[in-house]
N, C-alpha and C positions, 0 to 999 in steps of 0.2 A: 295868576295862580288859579287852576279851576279845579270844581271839586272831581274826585276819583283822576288827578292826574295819576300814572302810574309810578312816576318818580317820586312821589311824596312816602315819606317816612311811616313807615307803621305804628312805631311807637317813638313817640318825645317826651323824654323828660325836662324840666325847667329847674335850676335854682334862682328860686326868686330872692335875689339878693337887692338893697340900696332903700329899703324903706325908710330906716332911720337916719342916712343921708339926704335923701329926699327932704323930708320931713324939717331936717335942721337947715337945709339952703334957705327952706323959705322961714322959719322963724317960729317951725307950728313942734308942737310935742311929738315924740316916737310914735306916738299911737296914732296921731293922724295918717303919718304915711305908712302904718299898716291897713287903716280903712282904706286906703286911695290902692295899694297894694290888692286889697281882696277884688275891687270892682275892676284893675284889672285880670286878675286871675279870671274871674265870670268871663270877658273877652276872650282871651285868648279858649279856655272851654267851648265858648260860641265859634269861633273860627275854627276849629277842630272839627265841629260837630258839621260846620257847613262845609271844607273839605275832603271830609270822609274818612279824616286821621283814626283809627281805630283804637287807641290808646294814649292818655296823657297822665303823664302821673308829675305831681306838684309836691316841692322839698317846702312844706309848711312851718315844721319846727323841727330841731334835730333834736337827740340824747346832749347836746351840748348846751343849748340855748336856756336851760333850767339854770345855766349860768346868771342868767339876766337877773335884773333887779327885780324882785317880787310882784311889785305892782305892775310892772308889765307883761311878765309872764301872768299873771291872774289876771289882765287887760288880754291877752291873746288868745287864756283859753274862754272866755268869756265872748270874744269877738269867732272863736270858731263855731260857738253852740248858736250862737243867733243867725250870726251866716247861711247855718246848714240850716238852722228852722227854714229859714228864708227862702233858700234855692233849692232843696231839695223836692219838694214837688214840683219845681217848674223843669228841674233837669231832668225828672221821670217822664213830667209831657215829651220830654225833647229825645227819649230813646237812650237816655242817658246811664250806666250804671254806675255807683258810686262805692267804693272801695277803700278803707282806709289800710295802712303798711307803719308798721309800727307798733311798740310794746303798749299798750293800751292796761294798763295797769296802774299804770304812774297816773292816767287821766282823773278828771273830775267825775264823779260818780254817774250824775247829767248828762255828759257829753259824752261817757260812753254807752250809757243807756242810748241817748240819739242815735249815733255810729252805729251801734247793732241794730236798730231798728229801719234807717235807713238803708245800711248793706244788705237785710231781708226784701225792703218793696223793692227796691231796684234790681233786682239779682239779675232776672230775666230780660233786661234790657240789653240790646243790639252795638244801638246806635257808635258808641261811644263807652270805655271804660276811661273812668275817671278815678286816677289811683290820687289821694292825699296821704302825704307822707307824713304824719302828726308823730313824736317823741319815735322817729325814725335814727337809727345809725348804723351804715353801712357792717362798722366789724362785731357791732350788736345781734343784729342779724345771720350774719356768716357763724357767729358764736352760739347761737339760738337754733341754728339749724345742724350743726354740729351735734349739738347736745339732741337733737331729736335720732339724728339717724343714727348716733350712738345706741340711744335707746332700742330703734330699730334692729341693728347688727345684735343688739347681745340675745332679742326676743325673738331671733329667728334666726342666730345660728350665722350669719353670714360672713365669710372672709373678708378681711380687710383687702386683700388683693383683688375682689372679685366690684367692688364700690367704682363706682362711673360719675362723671361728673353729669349723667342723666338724672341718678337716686341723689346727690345731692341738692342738684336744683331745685326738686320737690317738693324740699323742704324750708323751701326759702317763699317771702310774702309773695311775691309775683309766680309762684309755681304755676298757672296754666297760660300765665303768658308771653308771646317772646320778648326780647331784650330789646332794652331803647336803641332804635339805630340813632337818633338824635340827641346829646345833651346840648342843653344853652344855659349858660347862665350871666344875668346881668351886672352892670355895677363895677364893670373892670375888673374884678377878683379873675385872675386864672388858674383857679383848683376848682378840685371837685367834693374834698371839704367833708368828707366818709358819708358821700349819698351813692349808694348802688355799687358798691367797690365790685361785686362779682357778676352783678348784670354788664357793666359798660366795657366791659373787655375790650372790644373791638367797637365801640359808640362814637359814632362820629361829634366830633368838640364844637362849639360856637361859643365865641366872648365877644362880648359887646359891652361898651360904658355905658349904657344907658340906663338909668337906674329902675327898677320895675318897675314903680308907678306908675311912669313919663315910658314905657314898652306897650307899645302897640298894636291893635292885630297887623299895619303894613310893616313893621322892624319883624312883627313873626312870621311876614310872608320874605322875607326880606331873608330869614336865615334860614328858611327851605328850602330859597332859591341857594341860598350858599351850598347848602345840602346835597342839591341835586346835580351839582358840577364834581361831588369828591366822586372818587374812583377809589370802591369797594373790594380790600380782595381777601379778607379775612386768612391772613397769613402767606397767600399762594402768590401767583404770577401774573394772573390770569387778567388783563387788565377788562375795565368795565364793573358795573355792579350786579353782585354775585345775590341771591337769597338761597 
């Protein structure tokens, strides 16, 4: 796999699923195999950045996972704010831009101070977007952007019949980017769990048992290659891969 092959994927998304499995095979607490989880996520980042993937967006916490027992959800966001102290200026060296998707409201006051501070220095970076998907939910989202271009239609008059699924796009967290042609997610789960319901239309699928942690950069060159054999035809006939 070499970098700017032209069959590599423009945008991959990852659900990084199997932490807390992880974690209990070997005998250590949840929290461990979310540490072991975030220094792979930094990898796979770095493996992007060296193929020349122009987009990775990462399913960090969902609107559901506020589920979880307290002290781990305050253990997660706690492991996010240090995280970012951490990598955030090394991913700026690296050309990096860093972008969070998701209600940002619910956040710790800290962490979204961070987030905004960081989504400003990186703005301009090239290299690489890096979307994290923090207190993200697919029909959260689709409902959030509803309510905007509502708002839209009634301050400008606009017919309901005249609305395109260009103007709704817009209004959704990924609006200037295109749609993942890649989902993976780890850990043997085969759903996609209300991450991106209206970006993956047409998103090529990858499952794999291997639980994040133990997910590698060669298992993610591994599912590019699986990538680069589907035959794309976005509804048509046409065989071959279509952009």
């Amino acid at each position: 796999m070499q970098p700017g092959d032209p069959g590599l994927p423009t945008h991959v998304a990852i659900i990084m699923d199997g932490n807390g499995r992880w974690a209990r095979k070997r005998n250590l607490p949840r929290t461990a195999g979310h540490e072991a989880g975030l220094q792979v996520a930094r990898e796979i980042t770095q493996e992007c950045v060296r193929l020349g993937i122009k987009y990775l967006t990462l399913y960090a916490f969902s609107t559901e996972n506020w589920k979880r027992p307290k002290q781990e959800v305050s253990f997660l966001m706690n492991l996010f704010y240090q995280s970012l102290q951490q990598v955030a200026t090394e991913l700026h060296n690296e050309d990096v831009r860093i972008r969070f998707i998701g209600n940002k409201d619910q956040l710790p006051a800290k962490l979204t101070a961070l987030i905004t501070e960081v989504e400003a220095r990186t703005a301009q970076n090239k290299k690489l977007t890096l979307n994290l998907a923090i207190n993200y939910g697919g029909r959260s989202e689709i409902i959030r952007a509803v309510r905007e271009l509502v708002k839209k239609a009634q301050k400008e008059g606009l017919a309901p019949e005249t609305i395109t699924e260009e103007q709704f796009a817009r209004f959704l967290f990924t609006t200037d980017q295109p749609d993942p042609d890649l989902l993976i997610r780890t850990s043997g789960e085969q759903r996609i769990s209300n991450f991106m319901l209206w970006q993956t239309a047409y998103t090529e699928l990858y499952f794999t048992s291997t639980l994040w942690p133990d997910f590698s950069p060669a298992e993610f060159r591994a599912a590019l290659a699986a990538y680069k054999t589907r035959s794309r035809r976005f509804g048509g006939i046409k065989e071959g891969r279509t952009k």
